[in-house]
matplotlib code that plots the C-alpha trace (Angstrom):
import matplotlib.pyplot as plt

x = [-14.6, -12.3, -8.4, -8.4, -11.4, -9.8, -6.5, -8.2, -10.0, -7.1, -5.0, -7.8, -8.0, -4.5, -4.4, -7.9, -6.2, -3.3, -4.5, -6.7, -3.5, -1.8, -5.1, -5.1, -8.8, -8.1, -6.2, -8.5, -11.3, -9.1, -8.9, -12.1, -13.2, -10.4, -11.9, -15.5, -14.2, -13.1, -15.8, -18.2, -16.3, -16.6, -20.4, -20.2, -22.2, -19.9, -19.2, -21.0, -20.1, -17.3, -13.8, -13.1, -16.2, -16.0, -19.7, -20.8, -22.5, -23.9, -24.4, -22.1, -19.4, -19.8, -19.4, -16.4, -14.5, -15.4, -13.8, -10.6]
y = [-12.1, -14.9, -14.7, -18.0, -17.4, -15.0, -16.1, -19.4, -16.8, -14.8, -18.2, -19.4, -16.3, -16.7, -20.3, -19.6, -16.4, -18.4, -21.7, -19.1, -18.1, -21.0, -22.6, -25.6, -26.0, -27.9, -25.8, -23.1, -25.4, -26.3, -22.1, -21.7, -24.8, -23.2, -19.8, -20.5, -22.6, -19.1, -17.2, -19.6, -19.8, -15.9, -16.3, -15.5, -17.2, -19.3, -18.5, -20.7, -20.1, -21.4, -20.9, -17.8, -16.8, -13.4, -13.0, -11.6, -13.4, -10.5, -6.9, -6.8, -9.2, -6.4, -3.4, -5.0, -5.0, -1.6, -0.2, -1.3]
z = [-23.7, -22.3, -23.6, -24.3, -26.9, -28.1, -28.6, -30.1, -32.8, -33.6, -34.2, -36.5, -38.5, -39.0, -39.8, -42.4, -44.4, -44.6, -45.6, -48.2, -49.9, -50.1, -51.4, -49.2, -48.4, -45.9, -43.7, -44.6, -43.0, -40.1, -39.2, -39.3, -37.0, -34.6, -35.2, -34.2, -31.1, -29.7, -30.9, -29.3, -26.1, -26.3, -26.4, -30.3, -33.2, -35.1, -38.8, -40.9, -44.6, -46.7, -45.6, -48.7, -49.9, -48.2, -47.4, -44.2, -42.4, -40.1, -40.0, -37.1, -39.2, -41.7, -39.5, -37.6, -40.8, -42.2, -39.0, -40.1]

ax = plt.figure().add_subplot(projection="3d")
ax.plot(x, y, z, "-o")
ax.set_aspect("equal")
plt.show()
């Protein structure tokens, strides 16, 4: 995992929760593009449903969020 990946997810997380409270799709849509940027630059496959629908998209998307 490259920093720079990383640091691109984290930001897109951010900028995706945040645009999904404030219900502005389109900033929603703008975190996630950032967010798979880093996760592909971290060798990652990139999240491919809707920004908000809260499916997993993986067993190991699933299992990363039960740990916390």
């Amino acid at each position: 995992m490259s920093i720079k990946g990383e640091t691109k997810e984290a930001a897109g997380f951010v900028k995706e929760e945040t645009g999904e409270m404030l219900k502005n799709h389109k900033m929603a849509q703008e975190g996630r593009n950032l967010r798979n940027e880093g996760r592909i630059a971290d060798g990652k496959a990139p999240k491919l449903t809707e920004p908000g629908t809260g499916h997993y998209e993986s067993d190991e998307d699933k299992d990363e969020s039960d740990k916390k």
